[in-house]
N, C-alpha and C positions, 0 to 999 in steps of 0.2 A: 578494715582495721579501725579500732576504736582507741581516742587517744583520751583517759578518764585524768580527770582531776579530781580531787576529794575537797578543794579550799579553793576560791575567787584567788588567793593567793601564791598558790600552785599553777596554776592559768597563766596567771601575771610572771612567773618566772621563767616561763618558755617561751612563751609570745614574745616576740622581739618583731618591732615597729621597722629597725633600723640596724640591720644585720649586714655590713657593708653594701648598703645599698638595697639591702633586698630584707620584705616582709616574708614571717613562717615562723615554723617552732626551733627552738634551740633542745634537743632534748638530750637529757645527762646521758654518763653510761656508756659500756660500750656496744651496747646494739649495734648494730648497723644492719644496712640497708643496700640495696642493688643503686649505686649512684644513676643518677637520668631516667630513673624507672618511676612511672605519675602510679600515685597512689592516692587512693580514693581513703577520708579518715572521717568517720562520726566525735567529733565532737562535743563531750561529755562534762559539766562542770556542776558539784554538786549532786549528781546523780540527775542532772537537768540538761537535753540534748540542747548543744548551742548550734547545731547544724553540721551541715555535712562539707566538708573541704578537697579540693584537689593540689597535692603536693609532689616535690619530689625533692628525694637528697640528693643537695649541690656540694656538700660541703663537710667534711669529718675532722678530727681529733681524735683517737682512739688512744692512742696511744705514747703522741709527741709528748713536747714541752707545753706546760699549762702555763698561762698570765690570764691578766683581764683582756689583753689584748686577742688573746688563741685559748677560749674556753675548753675545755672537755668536752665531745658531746660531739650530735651528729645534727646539721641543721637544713630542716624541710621549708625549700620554700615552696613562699604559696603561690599555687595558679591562678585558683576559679575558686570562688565562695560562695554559699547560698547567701541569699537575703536575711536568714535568723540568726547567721554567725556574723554578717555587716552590722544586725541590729543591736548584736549584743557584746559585740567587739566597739562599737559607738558609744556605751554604756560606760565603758571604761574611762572615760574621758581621754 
């Protein structure tokens, strides 16, 4: 799976640091995903590979009630990260 961003700032709206506890992507939408199932994701920002990542969805919204509290969206968190997505997730400050 390749997960593209077109803007450093598009990147920055799914990366979530601090997703009750847990690091991964928050991503809009109602996709969904097989929950507990580890997916392997290329990492694309700019048309620029940030590396390769191991995830899995722990966590959905599809369809409830939205707040700040209970986003919309399905959120992957992360396992295992190469060293070019540490480096450039480091970058971020």
């Amino acid at each position: 799976m390749q997960l593209k961003c077109n803007a450093l700032r598009d990147f920055s709206s799914i990366w979530k640091n601090d997703f009750f506890g847990q690091k991964g992507f928050l991503l809009p939408g109602p996709k969904s995903y097989t929950m507990g199932e580890t997916l392997p994701v290329e990492v694309l920002v700019m048309g620029e590979s940030w590396g390769t990542v191991e995830v899995v969805p722990v966590w959905h919204n599809l369809y409830g009630l939205e707040s700040e509290l209970l986003p919309r969206g399905i959120f992957l968190r992360l396992l295992k990260s190469d060293r070019t997505f540490e480096r450039k997730l480091a970058t971020l400050g």
